[in-house]
C-alpha positions as CSV (number, residue, x, y, z in Angstrom):
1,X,0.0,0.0,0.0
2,X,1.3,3.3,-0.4
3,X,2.7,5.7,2.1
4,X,0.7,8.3,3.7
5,X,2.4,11.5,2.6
6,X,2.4,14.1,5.0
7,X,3.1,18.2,4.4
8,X,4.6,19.6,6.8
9,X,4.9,23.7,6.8
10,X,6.3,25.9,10.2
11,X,9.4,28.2,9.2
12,X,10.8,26.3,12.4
13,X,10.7,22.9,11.0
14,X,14.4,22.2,11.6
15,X,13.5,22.2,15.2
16,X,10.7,19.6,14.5
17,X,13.0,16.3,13.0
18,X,12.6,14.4,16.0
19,X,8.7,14.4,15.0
20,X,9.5,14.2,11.4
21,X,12.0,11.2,11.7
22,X,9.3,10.0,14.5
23,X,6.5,9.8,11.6
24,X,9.0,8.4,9.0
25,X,9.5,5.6,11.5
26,X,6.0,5.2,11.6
27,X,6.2,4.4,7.8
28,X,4.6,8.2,6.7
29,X,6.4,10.5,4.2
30,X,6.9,13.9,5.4
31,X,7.5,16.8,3.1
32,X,8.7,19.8,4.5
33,X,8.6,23.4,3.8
34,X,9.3,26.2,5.6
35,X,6.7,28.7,4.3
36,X,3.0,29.5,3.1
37,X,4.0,30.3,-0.4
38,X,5.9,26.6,-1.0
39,X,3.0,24.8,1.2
40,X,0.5,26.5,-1.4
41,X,2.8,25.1,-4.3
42,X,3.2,21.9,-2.8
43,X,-0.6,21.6,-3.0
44,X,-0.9,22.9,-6.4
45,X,1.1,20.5,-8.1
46,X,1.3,17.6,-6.3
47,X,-2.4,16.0,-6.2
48,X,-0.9,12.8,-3.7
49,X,-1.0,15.1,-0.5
50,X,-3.3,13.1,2.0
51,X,-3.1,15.0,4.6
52,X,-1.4,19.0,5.9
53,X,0.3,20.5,9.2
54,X,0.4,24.2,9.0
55,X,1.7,26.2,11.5
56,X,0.1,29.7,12.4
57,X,2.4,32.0,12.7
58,X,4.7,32.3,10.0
59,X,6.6,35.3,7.9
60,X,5.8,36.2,4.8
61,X,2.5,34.4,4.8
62,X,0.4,33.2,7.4
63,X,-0.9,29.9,8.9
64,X,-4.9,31.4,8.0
65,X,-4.0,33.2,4.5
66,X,-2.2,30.1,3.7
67,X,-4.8,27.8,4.7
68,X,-7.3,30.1,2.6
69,X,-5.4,29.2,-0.2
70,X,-5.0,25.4,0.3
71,X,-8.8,25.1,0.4
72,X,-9.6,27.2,-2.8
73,X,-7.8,24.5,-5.1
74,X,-8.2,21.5,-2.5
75,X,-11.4,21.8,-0.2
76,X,-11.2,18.0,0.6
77,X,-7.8,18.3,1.9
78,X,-7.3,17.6,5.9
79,X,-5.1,20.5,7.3
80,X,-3.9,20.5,11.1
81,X,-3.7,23.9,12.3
82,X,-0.4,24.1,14.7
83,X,0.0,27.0,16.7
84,X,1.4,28.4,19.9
85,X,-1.2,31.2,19.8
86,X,-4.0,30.5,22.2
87,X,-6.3,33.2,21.7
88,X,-10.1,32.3,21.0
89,X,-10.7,34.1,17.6
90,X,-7.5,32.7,16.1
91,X,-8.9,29.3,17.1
92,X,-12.7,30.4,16.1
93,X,-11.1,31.8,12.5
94,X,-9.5,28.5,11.7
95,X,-12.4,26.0,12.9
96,X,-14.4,27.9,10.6
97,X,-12.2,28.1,7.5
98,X,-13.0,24.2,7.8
99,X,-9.5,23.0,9.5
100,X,-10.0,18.8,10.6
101,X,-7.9,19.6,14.3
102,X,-5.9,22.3,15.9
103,X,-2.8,21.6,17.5
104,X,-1.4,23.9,20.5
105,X,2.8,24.1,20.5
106,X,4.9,22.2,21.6
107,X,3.6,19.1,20.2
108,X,4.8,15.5,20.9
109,X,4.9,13.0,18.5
110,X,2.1,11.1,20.3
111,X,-0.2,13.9,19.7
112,X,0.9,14.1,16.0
113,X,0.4,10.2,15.4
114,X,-3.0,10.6,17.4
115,X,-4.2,13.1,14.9
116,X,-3.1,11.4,12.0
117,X,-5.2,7.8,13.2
118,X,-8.0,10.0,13.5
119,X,-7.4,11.7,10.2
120,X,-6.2,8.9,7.6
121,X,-7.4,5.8,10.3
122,X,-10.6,6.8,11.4
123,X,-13.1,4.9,9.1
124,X,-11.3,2.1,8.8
125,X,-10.5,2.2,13.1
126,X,-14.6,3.1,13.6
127,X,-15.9,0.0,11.0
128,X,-13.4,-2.6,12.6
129,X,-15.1,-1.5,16.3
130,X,-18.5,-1.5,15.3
131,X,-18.0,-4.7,13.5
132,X,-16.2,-6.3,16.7
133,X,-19.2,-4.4,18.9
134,X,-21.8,-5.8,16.4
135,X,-20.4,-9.3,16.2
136,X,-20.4,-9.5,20.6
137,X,-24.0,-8.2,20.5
138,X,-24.9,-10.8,18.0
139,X,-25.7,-13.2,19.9
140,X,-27.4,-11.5,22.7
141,X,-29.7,-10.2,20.5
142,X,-30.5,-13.7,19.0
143,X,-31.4,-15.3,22.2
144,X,-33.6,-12.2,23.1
145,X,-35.9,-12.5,20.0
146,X,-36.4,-16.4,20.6
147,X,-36.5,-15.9,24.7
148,X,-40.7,-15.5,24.6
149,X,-40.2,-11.6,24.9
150,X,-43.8,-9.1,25.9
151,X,-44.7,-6.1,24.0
152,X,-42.0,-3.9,25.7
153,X,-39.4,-6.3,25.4
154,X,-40.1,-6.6,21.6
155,X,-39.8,-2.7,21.8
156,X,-36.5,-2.8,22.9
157,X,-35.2,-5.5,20.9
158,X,-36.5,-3.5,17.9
159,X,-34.4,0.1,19.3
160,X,-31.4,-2.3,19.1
161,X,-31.8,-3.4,16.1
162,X,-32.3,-0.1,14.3
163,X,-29.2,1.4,16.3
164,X,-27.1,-1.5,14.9
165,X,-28.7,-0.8,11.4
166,X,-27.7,3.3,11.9
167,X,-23.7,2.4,13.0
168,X,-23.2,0.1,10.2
169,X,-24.8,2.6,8.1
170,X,-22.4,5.4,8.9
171,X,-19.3,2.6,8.7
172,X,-20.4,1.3,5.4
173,X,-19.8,-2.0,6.8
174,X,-21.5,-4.3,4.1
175,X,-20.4,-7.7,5.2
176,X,-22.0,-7.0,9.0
177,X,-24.9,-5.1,7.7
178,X,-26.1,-8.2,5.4
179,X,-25.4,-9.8,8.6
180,X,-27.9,-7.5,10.6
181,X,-30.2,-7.8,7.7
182,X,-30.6,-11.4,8.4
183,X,-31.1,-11.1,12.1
184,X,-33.6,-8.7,11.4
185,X,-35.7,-11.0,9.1
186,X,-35.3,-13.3,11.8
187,X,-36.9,-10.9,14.6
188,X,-39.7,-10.2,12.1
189,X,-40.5,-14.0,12.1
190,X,-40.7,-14.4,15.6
191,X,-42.4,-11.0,16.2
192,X,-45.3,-11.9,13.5
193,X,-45.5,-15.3,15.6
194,X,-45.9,-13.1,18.6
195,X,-48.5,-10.7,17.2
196,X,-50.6,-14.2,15.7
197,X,-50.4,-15.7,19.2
198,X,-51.4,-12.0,21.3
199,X,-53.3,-9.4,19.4
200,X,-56.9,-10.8,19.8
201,X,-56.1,-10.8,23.8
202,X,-54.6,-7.6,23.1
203,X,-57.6,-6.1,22.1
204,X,-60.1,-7.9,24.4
205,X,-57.6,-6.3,27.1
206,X,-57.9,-2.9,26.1
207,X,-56.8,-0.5,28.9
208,X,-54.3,-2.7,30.6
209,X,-51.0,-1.5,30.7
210,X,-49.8,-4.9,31.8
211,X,-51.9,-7.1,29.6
212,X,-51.6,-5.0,26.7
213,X,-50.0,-2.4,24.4
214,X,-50.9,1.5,24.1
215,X,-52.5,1.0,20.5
216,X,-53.7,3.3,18.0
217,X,-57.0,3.7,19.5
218,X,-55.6,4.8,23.0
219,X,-52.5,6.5,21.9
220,X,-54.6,9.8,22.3
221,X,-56.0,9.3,25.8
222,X,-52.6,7.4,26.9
223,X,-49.9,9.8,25.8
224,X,-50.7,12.8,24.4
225,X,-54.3,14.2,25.8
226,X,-51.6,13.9,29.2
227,X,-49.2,16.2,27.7
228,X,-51.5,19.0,27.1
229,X,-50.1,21.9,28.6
230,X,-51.9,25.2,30.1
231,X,-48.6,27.1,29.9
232,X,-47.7,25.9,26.1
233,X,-49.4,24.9,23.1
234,X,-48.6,21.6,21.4
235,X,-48.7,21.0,18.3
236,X,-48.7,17.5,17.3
237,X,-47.4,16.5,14.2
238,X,-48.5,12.7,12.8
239,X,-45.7,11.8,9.4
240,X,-47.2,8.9,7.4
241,X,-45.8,6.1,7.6
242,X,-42.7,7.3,9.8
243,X,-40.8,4.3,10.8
244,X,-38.6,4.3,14.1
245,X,-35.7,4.5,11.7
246,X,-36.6,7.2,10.0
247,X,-37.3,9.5,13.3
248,X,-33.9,8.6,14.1
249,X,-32.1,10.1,10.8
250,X,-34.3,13.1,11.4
251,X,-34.2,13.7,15.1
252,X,-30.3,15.3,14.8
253,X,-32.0,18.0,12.6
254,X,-34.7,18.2,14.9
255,X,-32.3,18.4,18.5
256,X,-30.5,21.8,16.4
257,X,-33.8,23.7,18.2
258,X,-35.9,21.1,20.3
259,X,-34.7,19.0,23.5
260,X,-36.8,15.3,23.5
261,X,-38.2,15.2,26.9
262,X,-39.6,11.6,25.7
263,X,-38.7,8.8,23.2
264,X,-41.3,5.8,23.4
265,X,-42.7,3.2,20.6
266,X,-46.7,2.1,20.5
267,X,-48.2,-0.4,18.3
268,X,-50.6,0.3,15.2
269,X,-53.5,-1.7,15.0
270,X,-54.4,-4.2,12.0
271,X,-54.2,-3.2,9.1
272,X,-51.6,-1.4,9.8
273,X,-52.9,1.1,7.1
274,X,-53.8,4.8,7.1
275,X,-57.7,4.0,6.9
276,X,-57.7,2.0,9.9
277,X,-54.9,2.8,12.2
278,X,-55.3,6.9,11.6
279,X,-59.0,6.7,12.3
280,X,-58.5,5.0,15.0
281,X,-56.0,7.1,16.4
282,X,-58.0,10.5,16.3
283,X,-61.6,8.6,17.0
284,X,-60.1,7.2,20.1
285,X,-62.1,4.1,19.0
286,X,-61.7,0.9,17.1
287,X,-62.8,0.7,13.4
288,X,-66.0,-1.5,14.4
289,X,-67.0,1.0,16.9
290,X,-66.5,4.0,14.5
291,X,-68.5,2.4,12.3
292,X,-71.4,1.6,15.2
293,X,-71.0,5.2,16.5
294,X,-70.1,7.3,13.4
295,X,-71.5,5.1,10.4
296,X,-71.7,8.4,8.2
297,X,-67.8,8.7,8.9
298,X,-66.8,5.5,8.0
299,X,-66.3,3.4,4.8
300,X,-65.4,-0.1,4.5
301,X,-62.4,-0.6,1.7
302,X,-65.2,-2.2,-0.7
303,X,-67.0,1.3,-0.4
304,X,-66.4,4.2,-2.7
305,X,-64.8,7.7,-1.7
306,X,-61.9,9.0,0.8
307,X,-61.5,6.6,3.7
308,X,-60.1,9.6,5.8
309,X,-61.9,12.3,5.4
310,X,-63.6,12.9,8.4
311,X,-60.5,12.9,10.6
312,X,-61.2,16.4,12.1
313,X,-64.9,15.2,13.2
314,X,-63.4,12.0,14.2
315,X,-60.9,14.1,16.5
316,X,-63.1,16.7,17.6
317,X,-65.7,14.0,19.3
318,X,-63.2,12.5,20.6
319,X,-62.0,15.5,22.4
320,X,-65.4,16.4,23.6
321,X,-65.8,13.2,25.4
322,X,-62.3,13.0,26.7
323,X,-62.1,16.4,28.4
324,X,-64.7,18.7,30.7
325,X,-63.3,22.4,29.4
326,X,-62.8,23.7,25.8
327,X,-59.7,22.6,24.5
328,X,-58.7,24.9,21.8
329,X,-57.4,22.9,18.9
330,X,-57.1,22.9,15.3
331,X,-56.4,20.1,12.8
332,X,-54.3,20.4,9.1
333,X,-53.7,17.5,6.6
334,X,-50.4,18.2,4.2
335,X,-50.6,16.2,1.0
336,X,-49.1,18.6,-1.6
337,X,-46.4,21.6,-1.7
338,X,-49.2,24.4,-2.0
339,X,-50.8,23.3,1.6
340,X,-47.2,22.8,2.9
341,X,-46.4,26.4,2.3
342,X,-49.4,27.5,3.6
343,X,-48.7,26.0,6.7
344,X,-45.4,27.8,6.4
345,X,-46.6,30.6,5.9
346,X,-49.5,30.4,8.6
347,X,-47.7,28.8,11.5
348,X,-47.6,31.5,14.2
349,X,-51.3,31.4,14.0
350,X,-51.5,28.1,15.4
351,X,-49.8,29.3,18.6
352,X,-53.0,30.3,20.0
353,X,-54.1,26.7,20.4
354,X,-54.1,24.0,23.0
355,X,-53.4,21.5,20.4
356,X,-52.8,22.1,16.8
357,X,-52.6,18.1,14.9
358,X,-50.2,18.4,11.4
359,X,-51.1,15.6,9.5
360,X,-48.2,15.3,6.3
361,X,-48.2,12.8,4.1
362,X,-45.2,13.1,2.3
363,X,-43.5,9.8,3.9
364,X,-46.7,7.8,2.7
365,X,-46.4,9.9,-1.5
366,X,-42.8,9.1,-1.1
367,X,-43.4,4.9,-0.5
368,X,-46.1,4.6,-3.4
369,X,-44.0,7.2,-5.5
370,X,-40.8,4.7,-5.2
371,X,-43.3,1.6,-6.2
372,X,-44.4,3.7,-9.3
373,X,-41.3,5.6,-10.4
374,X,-38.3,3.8,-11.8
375,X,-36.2,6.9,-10.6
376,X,-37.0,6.7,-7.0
377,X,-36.7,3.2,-7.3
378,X,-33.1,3.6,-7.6
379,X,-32.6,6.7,-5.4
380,X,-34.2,4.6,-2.7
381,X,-32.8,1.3,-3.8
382,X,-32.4,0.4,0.2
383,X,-33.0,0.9,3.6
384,X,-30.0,2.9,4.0
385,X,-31.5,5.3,0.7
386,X,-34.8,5.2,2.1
387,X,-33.4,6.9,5.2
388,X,-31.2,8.8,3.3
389,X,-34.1,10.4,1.0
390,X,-36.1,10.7,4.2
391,X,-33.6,13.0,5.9
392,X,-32.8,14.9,2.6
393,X,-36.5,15.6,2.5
394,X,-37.2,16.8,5.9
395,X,-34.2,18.8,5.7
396,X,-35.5,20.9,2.9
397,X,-39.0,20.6,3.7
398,X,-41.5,23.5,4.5
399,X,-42.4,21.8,7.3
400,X,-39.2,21.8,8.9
401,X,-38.6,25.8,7.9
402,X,-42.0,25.9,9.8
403,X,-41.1,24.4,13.0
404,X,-37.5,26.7,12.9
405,X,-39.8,30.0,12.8
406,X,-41.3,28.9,16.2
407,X,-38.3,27.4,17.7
408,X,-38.0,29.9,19.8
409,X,-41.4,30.1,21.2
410,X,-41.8,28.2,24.3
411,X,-44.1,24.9,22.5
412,X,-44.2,21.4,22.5
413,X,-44.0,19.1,19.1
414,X,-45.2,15.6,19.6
415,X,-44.1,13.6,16.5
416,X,-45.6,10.3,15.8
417,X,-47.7,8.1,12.7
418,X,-50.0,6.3,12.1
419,X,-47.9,3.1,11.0
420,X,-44.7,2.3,9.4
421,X,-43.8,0.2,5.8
422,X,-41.8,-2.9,5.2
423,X,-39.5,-3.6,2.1
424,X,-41.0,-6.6,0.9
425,X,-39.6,-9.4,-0.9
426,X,-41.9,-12.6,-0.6
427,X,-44.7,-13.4,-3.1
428,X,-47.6,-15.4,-1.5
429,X,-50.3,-15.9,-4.0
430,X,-53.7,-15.3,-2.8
431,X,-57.2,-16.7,-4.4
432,X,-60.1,-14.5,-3.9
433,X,-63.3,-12.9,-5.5
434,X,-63.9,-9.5,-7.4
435,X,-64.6,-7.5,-3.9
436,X,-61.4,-8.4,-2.5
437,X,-59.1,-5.8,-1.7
438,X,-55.9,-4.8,-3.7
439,X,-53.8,-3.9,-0.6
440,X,-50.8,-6.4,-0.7
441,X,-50.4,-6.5,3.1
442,X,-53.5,-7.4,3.4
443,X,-56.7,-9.1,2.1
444,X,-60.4,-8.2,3.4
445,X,-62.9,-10.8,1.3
446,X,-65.0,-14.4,1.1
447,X,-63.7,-17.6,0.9
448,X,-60.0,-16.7,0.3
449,X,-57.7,-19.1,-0.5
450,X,-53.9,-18.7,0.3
451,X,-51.1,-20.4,2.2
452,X,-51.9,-20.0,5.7
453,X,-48.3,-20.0,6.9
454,X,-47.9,-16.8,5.5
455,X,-50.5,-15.0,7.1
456,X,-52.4,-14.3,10.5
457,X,-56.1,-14.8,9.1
458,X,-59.0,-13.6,11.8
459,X,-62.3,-15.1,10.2
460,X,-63.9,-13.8,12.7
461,X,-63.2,-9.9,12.4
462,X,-65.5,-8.1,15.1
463,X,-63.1,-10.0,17.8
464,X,-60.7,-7.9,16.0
465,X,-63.2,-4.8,16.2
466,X,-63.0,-4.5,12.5
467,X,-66.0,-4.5,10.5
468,X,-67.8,-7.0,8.0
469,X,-68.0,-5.5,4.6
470,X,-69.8,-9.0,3.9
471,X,-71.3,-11.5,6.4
472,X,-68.8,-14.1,5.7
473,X,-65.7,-12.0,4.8
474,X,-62.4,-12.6,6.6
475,X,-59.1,-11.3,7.2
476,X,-55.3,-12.0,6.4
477,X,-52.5,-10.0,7.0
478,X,-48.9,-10.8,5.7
479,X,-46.5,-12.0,8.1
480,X,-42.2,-11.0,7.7
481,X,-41.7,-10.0,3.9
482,X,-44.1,-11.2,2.5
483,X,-46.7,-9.5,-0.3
484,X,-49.5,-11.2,-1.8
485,X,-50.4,-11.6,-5.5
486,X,-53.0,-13.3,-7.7
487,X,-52.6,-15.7,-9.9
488,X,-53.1,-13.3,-12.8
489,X,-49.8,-12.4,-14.5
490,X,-48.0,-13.8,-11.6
491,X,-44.9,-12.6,-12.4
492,X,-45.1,-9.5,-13.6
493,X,-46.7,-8.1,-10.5
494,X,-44.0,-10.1,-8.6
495,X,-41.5,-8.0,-10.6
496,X,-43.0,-4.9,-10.5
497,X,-43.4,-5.2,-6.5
498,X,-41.1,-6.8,-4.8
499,X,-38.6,-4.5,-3.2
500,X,-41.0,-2.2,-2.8
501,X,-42.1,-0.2,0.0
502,X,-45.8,-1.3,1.6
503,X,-47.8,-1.4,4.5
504,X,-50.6,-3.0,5.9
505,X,-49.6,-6.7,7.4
506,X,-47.5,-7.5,10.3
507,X,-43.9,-6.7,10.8
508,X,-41.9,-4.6,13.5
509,X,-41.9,-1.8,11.5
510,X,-45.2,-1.8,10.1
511,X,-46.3,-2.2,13.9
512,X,-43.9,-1.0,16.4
513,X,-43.8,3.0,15.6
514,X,-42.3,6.0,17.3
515,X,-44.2,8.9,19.9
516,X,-41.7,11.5,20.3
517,X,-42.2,14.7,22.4
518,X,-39.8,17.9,22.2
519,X,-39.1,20.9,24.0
520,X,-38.2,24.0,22.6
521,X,-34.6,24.7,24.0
């Protein structure tokens, strides 16, 4: 491999061969100059430079002038800032002409060689640990997910899971991420055993902390009607389809201005689909009894129209019955740019409320975009690019330029969803009539014929509290990977979906979803 070669500038640098000779040892090359003008040459015509001491304080030229100079014709390349000069807006000058360290004289060679590991060494030091980190916590992990875990301890197995996914994402560390990738689908096995075997007790338990899961239909009573605040307004704000992993690429952006007070997971109800998990999260009731209590408000998948239209009625009933004053609250649903700057624009005015809920849906355009779109298909090829164009979005997003105008105000954001998405990869050819449904995580319809190791299938549904479209129809939900297709042109459709992004069935991210809550700083 070849050398890294070092350059070295300080109009002193006779005085530093000891640390020269010390780095040669070391198997570096060291190139010395004594001056700003020769460092700047050095750089210009010799493209092999990895990496650039530069003292401070020379004649002729200085340190900052020089370093100016470096970074107009090589921005990439590290320079170490070496100085005897302690004051704070030398130091503040050089952080922010982008130096990689700073350096006080006299400097050992220690110090020097520490620099460089972190310098040249640093990826390669950082993927070799996380690997060695990953490959201890391996096994732990395994004998968790097949130790009979409850809902909490599913929860935290999950957290684990994703913060493993999130190192290995930074260190690029292919060979342990495939192997993550395997214990995952391994947790989503057991997990979808563990939803088939609990969630009819689950619901028949409702209101039990120990015997159950805060669900969709009590998030609002259980943790967020809690938070409301006399002194602050809250604004709630529910992303589509938000994974756990996906809060965590955005929550850096979001800790620039807000403190979380609270990080917590609850579990979307089946289907874990917008029709049925976000109505039941802002009816406070399960889909059966929104259809029993609200019938006007409520449309089976068979029936025509919106299924979520009446979300602001849905929420506003269940405020009245929840609370015994006026609660001040106003609800928004984002689903294209115009609304999205108007909420921009409009966002102060939604400081005079109790609760204001911000319903975006970008998350949820983005999933069925990437199925659609042979483009997004390949900017989002991945996990990893899903996250990635997740992050990218928010970044840029009106919604976030919102949030940064009232920072500064003294609020609360709660963000949550309604239900995340799996990648899937698993055909599992279903058999049913005309009226049965198109999702691919899940099937509602009569006398449907699949293979029933694939799926969690509730024939009964109101001991699921979901409604009948048909006196006999029944239920399946996908279990892992898997995505169900007819018969009909087999495989195209197994072409043109699999890989893709969809919700619906039962999986730890499809289920297992993030309630975050953040203080302005």
């Amino acid at each position: 491999m070849d050398k890294i070669k070092i350059l070295w500038a300080d109009d002193e640098i006779d005085l530093l061969k000891p640390q020269v000779m010390f780095l040669e040892k070391k198997g570096y090359e060291v190139i010395t100059v004594t001056n700003g003008h020769d460092a700047i040459e050095e750089c210009e015509n010799y493209n092999d430079i990895d990496v650039v001491f530069l003292d401070e304080s020379m004649p002729g030229i200085t340190g900052l002038e020089t370093l100016a100079k470096i970074k107009d014709s090589s921005p990439h390349l590290p320079v170490v800032m070496i100085t005897k000069n302690e004051e704070e807006n030398v130091m503040e000058e050089a952080l922010g002409s982008q130096i990689t360290d700073y350096l006080i004289k006299p400097v050992n060679p220690n110090q020097i060689l520490l620099t460089l590991k972190k310098i040249i060494d640093n990826k390669r030091l950082v993927q070799e640990k996380t690997s060695s980190d990953y490959q201890q916590e391996f096994r732990s992990i395994l004998m968790e997910i097949n130790s009979g875990l409850d809902y909490f301890q599913w929860g935290d197995v999950y957290k684990k899971i994703i913060n493993w996914e999130l190192k290995l994402d930074a260190t690029q560390t292919t060979e342990m991420a495939d192997i993550l990738s395997m214990q995952k689908n391994e947790a989503n096995t057991e997990f979808s055993k563990f939803v088939e075997n609990n969630y009819l007790s689950w619901i028949a338990n409702d209101g039990n902390p120990e015997q159950a899961p805060v669900m969709s239909h009590n998030l609002m009573r259980e943790m967020i009607f809690p938070e409301l605040d006399d002194d602050r307004p809250t604004i709630m704000l529910l992303l589509d389809n938000l994974r756990f992993d996906q809060w965590k690429v955005i929550e850096p952006i979001m800790g620039e201005l807000f403190r979380v007070e609270f990080e917590d997971l609850f579990y979307s109800i089946l289907p874990t689909s917008t029709q049925y998990s976000r109505n039941a999260i802002f009816s406070g009731l399960m889909p059966l009894d929104i259809q029993k209590y609200y019938p006007e408000w409520w449309k089976n998948d068979i029936d025509k129209g919106g299924k979520n239209l009446f979300e602001k009625e849905l929420l506003a009933a269940q405020i009245d019955r929840t609370f015994r004053k006026d609660i001040k609250f106003d609800y928004i649903k984002i689903t294209n740019v115009h609304n999205a700057q108007k909420l921009q624009d409009n966002i102060h005015n939604y400081l005079n409320n109790d609760l204001t809920v911000i319903v975006y849906n970008f998350i949820d355009m983005l999933s069925h975009a990437r199925t659609e779109m042979e483009v997004l298909k390949e900017l989002a090829g991945d996990e990893k690019a899903y996250r990635s164009l997740t992050r990218s979005w928010f970044i840029n997003s009106p919604l976030w330029k919102a949030l940064q105008q009232i920072a500064d105000k003294n609020i609360q954001v709660i963000v949550t969803t309604d239900h995340g998405t799996i990648r899937v990869n698993t055909p599992s050819k279903v058999i049913g009539d005309r009226e049965t449904t198109t999702n691919l995580r899940y099937k509602v319809g009569k006398n449907l014929q699949y293979d029933s190791k694939d799926v969690l299938e509730i024939r009964n549904p109101e001991k699921a509290l979901l409604p009948r479209p048909n006196v006999s129809s029944a239920f399946i939900f996908a279990k892992e990977d898997k995505f169900f297709l007819y018969p009909n042109n087999y495989n195209h459709y197994n072409n043109y979906y699999k890989n893709t992004f969809q919700h619906g069935g039962i999986s730890l991210e499809e289920v297992v979803v993030p309630i975050v809550k953040l203080i302005s700083k």
